[in-house]
C-alpha positions in Angstrom: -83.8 -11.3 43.9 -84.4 -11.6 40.4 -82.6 -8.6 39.1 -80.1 -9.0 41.5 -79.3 -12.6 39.7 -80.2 -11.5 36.0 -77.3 -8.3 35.8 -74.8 -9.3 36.3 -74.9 -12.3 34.2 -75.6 -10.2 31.3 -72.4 -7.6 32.2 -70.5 -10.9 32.0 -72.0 -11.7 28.5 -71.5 -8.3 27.2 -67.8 -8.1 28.5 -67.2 -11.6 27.2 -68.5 -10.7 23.7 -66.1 -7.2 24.0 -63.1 -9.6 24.9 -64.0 -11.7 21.7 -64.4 -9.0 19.4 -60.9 -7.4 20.3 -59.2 -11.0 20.2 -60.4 -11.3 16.7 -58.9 -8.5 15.0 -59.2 -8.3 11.3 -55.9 -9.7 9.2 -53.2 -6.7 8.8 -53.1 -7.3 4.6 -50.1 -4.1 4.6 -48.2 -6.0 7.4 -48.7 -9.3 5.8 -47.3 -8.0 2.1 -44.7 -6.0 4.4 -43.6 -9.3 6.0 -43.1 -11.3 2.9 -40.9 -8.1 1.0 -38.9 -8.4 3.9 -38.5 -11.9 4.1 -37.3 -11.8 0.3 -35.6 -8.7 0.8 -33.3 -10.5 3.4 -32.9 -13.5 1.1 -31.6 -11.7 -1.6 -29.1 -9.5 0.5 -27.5 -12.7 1.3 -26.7 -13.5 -2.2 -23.9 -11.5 -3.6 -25.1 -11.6 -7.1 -28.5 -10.2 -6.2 -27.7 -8.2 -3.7 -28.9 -5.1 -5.3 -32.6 -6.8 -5.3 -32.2 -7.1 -1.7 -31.3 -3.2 -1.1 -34.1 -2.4 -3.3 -37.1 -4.7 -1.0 -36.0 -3.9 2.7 -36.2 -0.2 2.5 -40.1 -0.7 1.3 -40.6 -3.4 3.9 -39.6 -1.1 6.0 -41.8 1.6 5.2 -44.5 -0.8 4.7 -44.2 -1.9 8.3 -44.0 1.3 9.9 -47.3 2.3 8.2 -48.8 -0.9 8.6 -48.5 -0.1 12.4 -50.5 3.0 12.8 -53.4 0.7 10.9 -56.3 0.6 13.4 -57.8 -2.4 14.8 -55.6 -4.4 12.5 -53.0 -6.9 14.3 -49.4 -5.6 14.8 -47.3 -8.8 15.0 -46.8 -9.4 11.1 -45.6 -5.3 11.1 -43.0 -5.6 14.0 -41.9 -8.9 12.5 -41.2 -7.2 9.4 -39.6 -4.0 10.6 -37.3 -6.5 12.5 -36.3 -8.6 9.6 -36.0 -5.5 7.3 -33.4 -3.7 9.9 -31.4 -6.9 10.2 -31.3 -8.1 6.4 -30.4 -4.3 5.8 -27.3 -5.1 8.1 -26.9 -8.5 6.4 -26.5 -6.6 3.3 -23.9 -4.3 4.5 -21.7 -7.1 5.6 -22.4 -9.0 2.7 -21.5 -6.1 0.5 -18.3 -5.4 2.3 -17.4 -9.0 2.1 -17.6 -8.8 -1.9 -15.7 -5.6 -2.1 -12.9 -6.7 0.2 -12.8 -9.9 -1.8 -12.2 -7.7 -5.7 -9.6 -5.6 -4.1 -7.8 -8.8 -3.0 -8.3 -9.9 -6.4 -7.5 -6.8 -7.9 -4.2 -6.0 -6.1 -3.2 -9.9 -6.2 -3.5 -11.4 -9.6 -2.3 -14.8 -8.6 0.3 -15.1 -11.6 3.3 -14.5 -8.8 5.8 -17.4 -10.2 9.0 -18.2 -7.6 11.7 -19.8 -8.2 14.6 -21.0 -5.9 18.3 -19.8 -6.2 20.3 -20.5 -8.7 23.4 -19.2 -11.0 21.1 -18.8 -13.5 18.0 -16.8 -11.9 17.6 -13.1 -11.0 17.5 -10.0 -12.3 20.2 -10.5 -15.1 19.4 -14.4 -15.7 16.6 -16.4 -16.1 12.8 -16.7 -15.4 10.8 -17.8 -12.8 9.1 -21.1 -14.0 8.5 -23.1 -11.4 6.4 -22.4 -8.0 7.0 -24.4 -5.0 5.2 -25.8 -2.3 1.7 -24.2 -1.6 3.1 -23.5 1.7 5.9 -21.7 0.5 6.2 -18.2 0.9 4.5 -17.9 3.9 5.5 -16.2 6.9 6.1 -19.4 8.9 7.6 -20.8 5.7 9.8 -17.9 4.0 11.5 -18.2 0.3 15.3 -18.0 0.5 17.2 -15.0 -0.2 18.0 -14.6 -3.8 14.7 -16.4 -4.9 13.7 -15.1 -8.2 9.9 -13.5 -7.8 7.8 -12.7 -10.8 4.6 -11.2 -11.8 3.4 -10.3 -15.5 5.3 -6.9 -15.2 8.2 -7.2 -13.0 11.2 -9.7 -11.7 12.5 -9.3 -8.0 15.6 -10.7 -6.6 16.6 -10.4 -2.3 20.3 -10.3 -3.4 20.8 -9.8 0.7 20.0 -8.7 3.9 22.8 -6.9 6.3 21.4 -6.9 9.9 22.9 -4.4 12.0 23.7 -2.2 9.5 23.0 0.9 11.7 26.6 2.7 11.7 26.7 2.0 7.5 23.2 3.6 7.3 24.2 6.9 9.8 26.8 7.5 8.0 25.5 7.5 4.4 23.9 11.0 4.4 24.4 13.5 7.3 20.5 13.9 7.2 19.9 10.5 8.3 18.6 9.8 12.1 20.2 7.2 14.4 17.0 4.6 15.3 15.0 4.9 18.1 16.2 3.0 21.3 15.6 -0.9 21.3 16.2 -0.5 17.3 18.7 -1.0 14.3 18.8 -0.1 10.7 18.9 -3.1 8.3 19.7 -3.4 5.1 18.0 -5.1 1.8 19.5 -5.0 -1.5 17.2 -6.2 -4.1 16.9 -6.0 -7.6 13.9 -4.9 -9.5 13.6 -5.6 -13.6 11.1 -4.5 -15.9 9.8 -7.3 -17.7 6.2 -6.1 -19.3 5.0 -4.9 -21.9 4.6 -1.2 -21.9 6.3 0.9 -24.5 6.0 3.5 -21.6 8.0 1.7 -19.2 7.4 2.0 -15.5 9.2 3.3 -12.3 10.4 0.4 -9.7 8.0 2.2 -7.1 5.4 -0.3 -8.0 7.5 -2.9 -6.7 7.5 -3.2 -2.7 9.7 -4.7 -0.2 8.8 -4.3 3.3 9.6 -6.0 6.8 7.4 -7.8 8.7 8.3 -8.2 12.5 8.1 -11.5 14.4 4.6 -10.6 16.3 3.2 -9.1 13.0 3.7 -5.8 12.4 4.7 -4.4 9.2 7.6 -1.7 9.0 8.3 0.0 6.1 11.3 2.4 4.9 8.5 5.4 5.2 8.3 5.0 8.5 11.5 6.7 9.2 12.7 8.2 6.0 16.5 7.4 5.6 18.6 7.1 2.9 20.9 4.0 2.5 23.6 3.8 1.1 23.7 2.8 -2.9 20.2 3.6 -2.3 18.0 1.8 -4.7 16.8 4.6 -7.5 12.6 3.6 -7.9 11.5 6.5 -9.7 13.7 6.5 -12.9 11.4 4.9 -15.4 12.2 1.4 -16.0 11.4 -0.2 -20.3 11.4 -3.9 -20.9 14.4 -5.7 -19.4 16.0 -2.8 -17.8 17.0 -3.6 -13.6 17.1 -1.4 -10.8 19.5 -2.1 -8.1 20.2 -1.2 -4.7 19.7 -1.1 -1.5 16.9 0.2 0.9 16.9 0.5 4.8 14.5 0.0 7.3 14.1 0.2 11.5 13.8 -2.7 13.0 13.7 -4.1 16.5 17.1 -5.5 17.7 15.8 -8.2 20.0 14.0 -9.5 17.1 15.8 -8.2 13.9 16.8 -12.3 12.8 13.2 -13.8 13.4 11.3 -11.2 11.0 10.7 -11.6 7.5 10.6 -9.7 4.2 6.8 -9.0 2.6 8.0 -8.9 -1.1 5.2 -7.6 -3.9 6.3 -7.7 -7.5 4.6 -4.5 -8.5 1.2 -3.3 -8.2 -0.4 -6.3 -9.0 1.2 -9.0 -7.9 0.6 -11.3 -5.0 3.0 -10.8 -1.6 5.1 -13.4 -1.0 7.6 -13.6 1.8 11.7 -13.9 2.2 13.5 -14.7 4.7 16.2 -12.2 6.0 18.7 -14.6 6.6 
């Protein structure tokens, strides 16, 4: 009866010492230094100044964890916490760079020196400057310039002189290459003037200036979607010096239900901000 007692009351103690032991598993040091790189490694990808920092940690926390979980006896947590953080801060960084290359290209291919002024006898491309810029709402599509506003960047002064809608028959019959529009749409018309007004001994070619249609839902047309030739067709690639003007027209498709309610996305050269003008 003794033995019968005694046995199994040391198996408990032994399995109870076994439990212990594996419960108390030594500190995972590589996990541990693997869970604070990644910890600063996420930090710093969220700071666009030092995101390169932030590239430069995860990748090691990464590693770092991965190793740290083939360690033996050691505990795992501090190793899958860190593989975690170092695939998600990696992510963090992506968007985060992204963001910051989105943001110089907008800078880049809109300056913010676009001056507008309204119509007058003495503004355009043979009068006057732009120097004044309305309302900070102006411009917009909700909120359109007027035709024959006089738009200016550092390099180049555009004029909307006017907008013909239905100008389909004019445009057909300009050049005997030229395509009737698709069903549900109509050729319009923009004349607009374009005049050099940098600094370039060089000169440069009207091409840099743009002048496309935006539709009333959104969507921008442009005269290469269906190339056509209008008549007095604007001429944008005979080089342009200081003061010289370009004028002419250029036609785009549009749809005839809602020709009236679009407006025009007007960019005075390359880098210059878009503004928008109304068609009528």
């Amino acid at each position: 009866m003794t033995e019968n007692t005694t046995v199994p009351d040391a198996k408990r103690e032994d399995g109870a010492q076994t439990a212990a032991t594996k419960a108390k598993k030594p500190v995972n040091i590589l996990g541990l230094i693997a869970l604070i790189t990644s910890a600063l490694g996420f930090i710093f990808a969220c700071m666009p100044g030092a995101l390169i920092v932030g590239w430069v940690l995860l990748p090691i926390a990464f590693v770092l964890a991965l190793v740290s979980l083939f360690l033996r006896d050691k505990a795992k947590w501090m190793g899958i916490t860190a593989l975690i953080v170092s695939i998600v801060g990696t992510i963090v960084g992506f968007a985060v760079f992204f963001s910051v290359v989105a943001s110089s290209v907008d800078n880049a291919f809109g300056s913010g020196d676009t001056k507008v002024a309204q119509p007058s006898n003495n503004a355009g491309a043979t009068g006057g400057a732009a120097d004044a810029k309305p309302a900070a709402n102006a411009g917009t599509r909700e909120n359109p310039y007027p035709i024959g506003s006089v738009i200016e960047s550092k390099d180049w002064r555009v004029v909307i002189n006017s907008v013909t809608l239905a100008a389909t028959d004019a445009v057909v019959t300009a050049n005997e290459f030229n395509k009737p529009p698709t069903a549900g749409s109509e050729y319009i018309m923009v004349n607009y003037s374009a005049t050099y007004i940098g600094d370039d001994a060089n000169g440069q070619m009207p091409a840099f200036v743009s002048v496309d249609y935006v539709t009333a839902d959104g969507n921008t047309v442009n005269g290469l979607d269906k190339l056509v030739v209008a008549p007095k067709s604007i001429d944008t690639t005979s080089t342009l010096y200081k003061n010289a003007t370009a004028t002419g027209n250029k036609a785009i498709e549009v749809p005839t239900a809602t020709a009236g309610q679009g407006v025009l996305a007007v960019r005075p050269g390359m880098l210059g901000d878009k503004v928008f003008v109304a068609v009528k």
